[in-house]
N, C-alpha and C positions, 0 to 999 in steps of 0.2 A: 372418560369423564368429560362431560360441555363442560365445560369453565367459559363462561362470559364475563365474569371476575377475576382477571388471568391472578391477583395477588390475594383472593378473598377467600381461602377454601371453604369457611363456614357459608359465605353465599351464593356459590357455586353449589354444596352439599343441599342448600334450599331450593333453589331454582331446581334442580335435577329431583330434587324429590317428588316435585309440583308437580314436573314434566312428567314420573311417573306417576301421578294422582290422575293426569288428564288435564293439564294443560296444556292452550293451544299457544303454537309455537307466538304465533303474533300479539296474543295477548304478552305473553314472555317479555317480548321486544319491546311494548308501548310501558310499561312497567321498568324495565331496566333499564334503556336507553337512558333514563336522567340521572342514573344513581353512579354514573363511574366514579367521578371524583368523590362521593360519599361512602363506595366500598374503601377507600382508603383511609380515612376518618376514623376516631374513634370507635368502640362501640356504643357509649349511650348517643351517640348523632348520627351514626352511620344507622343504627338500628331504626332511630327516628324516622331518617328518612326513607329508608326500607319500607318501613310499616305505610307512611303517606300514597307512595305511590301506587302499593299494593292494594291497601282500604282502597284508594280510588275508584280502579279498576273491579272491586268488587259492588262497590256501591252502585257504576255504571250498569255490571252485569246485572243485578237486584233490580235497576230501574227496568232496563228492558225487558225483564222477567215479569215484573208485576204486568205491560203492557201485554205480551202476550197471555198472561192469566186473564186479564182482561176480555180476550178474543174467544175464551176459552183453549186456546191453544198449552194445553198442558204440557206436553211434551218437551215443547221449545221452553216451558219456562223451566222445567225442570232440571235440563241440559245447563241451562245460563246458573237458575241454582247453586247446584252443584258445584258449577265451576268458580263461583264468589264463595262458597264454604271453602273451596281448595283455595284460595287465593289470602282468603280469611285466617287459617291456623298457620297458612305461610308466616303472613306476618306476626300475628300470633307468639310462635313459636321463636320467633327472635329479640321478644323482647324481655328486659327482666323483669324478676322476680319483685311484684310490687311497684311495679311501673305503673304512672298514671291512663285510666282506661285498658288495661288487659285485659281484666275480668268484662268487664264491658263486652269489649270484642269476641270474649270466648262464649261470652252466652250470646251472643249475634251468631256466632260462627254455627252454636248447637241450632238456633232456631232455624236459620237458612238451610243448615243441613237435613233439620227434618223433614219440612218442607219441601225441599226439589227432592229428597229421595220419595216422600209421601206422592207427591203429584208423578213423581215416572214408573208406579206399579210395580216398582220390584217386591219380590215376596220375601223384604227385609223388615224382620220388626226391633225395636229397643226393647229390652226387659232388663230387670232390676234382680239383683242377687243379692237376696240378705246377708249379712255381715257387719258384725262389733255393732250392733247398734242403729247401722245405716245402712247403704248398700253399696253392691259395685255395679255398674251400670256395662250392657252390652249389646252386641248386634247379634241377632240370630238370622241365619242363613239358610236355610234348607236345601237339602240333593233334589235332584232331579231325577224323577222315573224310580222311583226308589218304593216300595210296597211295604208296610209294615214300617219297625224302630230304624232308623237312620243311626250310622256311624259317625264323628264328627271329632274334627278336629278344634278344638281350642287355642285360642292364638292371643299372645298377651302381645304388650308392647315395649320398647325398650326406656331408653331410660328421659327420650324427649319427644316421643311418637304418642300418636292418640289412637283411637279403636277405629276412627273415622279413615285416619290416613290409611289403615291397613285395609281398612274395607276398599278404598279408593283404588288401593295402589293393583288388586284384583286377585288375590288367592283366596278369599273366600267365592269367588265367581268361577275361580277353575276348578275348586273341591265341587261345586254341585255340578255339577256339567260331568265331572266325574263319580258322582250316586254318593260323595259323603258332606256334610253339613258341616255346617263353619257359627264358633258362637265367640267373636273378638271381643275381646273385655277391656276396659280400663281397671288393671289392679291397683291396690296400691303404691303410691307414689308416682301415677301417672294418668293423663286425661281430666274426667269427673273427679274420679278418686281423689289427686290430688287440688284440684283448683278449688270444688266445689264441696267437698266431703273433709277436707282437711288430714286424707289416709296416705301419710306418706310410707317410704317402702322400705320393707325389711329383708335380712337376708334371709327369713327363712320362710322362702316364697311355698313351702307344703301348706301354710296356714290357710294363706286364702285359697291358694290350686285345691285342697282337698275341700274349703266350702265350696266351689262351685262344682266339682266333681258329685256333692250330695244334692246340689241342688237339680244337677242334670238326671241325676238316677229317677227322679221323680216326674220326669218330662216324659210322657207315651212313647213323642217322638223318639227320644233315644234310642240306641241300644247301650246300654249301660257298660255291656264288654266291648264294644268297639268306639270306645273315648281315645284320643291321643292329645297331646300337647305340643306347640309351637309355640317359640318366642324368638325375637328378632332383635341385634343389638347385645343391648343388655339382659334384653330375654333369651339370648344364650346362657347366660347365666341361671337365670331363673327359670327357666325348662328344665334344663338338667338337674337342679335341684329340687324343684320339686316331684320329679320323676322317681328320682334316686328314695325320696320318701314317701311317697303318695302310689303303692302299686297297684292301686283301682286304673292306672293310665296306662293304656297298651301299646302306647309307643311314643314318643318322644324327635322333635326334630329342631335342632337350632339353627336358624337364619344369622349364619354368624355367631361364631363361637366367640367365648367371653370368659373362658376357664378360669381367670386370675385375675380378677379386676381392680386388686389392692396393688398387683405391680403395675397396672396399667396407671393408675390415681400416680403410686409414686413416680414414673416416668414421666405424666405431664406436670408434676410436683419439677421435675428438672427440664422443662423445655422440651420434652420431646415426643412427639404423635402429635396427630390434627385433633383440634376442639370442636364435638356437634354442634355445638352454641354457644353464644357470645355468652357475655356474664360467668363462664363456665361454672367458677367454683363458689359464686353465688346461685346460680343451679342447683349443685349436687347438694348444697347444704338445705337446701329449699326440698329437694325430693325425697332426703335423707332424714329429714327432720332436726338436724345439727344445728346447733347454736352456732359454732364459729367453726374454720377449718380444722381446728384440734380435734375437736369432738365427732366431726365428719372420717378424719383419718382413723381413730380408733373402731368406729363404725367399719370402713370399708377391711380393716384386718379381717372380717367375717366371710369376703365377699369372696371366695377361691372355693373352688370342686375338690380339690384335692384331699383324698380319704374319704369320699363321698362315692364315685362313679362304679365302683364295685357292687354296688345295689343295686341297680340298675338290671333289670331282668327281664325287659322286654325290650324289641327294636328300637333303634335308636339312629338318626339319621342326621351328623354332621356337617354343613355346607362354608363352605370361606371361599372372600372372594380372594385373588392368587397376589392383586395389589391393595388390599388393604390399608389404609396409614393410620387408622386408628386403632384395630386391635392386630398384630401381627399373627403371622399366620400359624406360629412355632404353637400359638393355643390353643388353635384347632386338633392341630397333629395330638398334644397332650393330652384334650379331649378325649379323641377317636382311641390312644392308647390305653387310656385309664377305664375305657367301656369292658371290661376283660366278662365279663359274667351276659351282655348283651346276646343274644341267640341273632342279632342281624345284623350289625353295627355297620357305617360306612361312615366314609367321609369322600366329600364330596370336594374338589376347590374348581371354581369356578375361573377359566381363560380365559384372554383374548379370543380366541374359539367360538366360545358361545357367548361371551358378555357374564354382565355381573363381577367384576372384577373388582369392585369395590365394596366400600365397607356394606353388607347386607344387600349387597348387589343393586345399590341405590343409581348407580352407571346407569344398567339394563335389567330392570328386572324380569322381565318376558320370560326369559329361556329360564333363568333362575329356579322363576315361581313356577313353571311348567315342569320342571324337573323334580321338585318338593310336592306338587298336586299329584305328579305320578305316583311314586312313591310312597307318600301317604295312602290312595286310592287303592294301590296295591298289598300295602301292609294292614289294610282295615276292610279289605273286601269292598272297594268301589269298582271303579271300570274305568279304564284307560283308553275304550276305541267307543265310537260316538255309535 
């Protein structure tokens, strides 16, 4: 794990994320060199100035970007783009819940990111998926070389990730390279969902998984029998559960398992595991839809696989990284054990070896995500050799 915050692990866990969005190392350093005495700070000041230096750096990118739009040089501005959307939900992402200008910046964050993705020709579109009233909002991806309905995996997000970071961070780039389609959503209680839609999240993630499972059946593109699901984080959790319920999904893989996340609540309830974001349990109350922490905890009682995983009737592919400090690794194993009815089950933990070592292999994802694109590709009839 880079730790440039030898005492901060939540901004160490940010910077390392970026760095796998596609951040260049130097920008990294003109951004964090001012903040060391600030990672030791509080969080509403440390966070502040988080966010300052970071906008900066993005604003700059944005100016030099409209210059080259200017030239017509697309490309380049699309590159700079992007990299101010990455820099954007950085900051973003660490501030709290009803902080003055967040919302601001999250809708900066979507228009820049439409923008540099729109100007660098990727064959990425946003679509909207009906639900309750409003919708969920997602990235569609498509395979490569692929003749007829496309396979496609489904990738939610965890419990403080967006549709965009996943898109960035690059498994929906290794699914098409390997012949299957990638459609990253913000469910509820996270991304659109939650900031913009007001859908916070419940435990019984089959509700929304099985509306975009109807909605995908309706798509040409598809092949309706080779849908699978991915969730990363907390969408460990919410994969396996919606799988377990929802058997329109032909295979199933969590990016870090999540088996038991009401002992995990009570455990940081007593000091102990790392916190993904500052504010935390003004967070969880925020995503959960919870009035106070009372009403948050009787919520999270829901939030466990256990007398669930036995449904489960198609492939299933578990991954943890081997140092994890957020969700320990004893979950995974419990996961992988509780799959008893799965026809392909594995688990996977990820070493010092190949990298990924960390919570959702936010360390090194490369190898990670390379190992999950196989796999999937393989269990859904994509292709593995170029």
């Amino acid at each position: 794990m880079f730790r440039y915050f030898p005492t901060n692990y939540v901004w160490n866990l940010s910077v390392d994320l970026s760095i796998e969005m596609g951040a260049r190392i130097g920008e990294i350093e003109e951004m964090c060199a001012p903040l060391q005495e600030a990672a030791k700070a509080p969080d509403a000041a440390g966070t502040q100035a988080f966010r300052e230096t970071w906008v900066k750096m993005a604003d700059k990118l944005a100016g030099l970007a409209a210059e080259d739009e200017a030239q017509g040089r697309l490309i380049s501005s699309s590159d700079k783009l992007l990299r101010a959307a990455n820099y954007m939900i950085t900051a973003e992402r660490l501030q709290a819940h009803g902080s003055e200008g967040r919302l601001a910046l999250y809708r900066r964050f979507l228009d820049t990111f439409a923008k540099g993705l729109a100007q660098s020709g990727a064959p990425v579109r946003r679509v909207e998926i009906p639900y309750e009233g409003t919708h969920l909002a997602a990235l569609y991806v498509p395979a490569r070389g692929v003749d007829g309905p496309q396979p496609l995996l489904v990738q939610v997000n965890g419990l403080d990730s967006t549709k965009e970071m996943k898109y960035f961070v690059g498994l929906p780039e290794s699914l098409a390279r390997r012949g299957v389609a990638s459609l990253v959503i913000d469910q509820p209680g996270s991304g659109e969902a939650l900031r913009l839609e007001g859908l916070t999240s419940r435990y019984d993630s089959e509700h929304w998984a099985s509306r975009v499972v109807d909605w995908l059946e309706a798509q040409p593109q598809v092949d309706a029998k080779r849908i699978g699901l991915e969730g990363v984080s907390l969408g460990g959790y919410y994969c396996p559960r919606a799988v377990a319920f929802e058997p329109r999904f032909a295979c199933g893989v969590a990016w870090g398992a999540n088996h038991d996340w009401r002992d995990v609540q009570q455990k940081r309830l007593e000091r102990e595991g790392d916190f993904p974001v500052p504010h935390y349990w003004n967070h969880v109350c925020w995503v959960w839809g919870a009035k106070d922490i009372d009403e948050f905890k009787q919520i999270a009682e829901n939030v466990h696989l256990d007398g669930i995983l036995d449904r489960i009737r198609v492939p299933f592919l578990v991954t943890h990284g081997q140092k994890d400090s957020q969700i320990p690794l004893k979950w995974a194993e419990r996961t992988y054990e509780q799959l008893v009815n799965s026809p392909k089950r594995e688990l996977k933990v990820f070493t010092e070896r190949e990298g990924g070592v960390q919570h959702a292999s936010f360390d090194n994802s490369a190898n990670a995500g390379a190992y999950i694109a196989d796999w999937v590709a393989e269990t859904l009839g994509g292709g593995t050799a170029a």
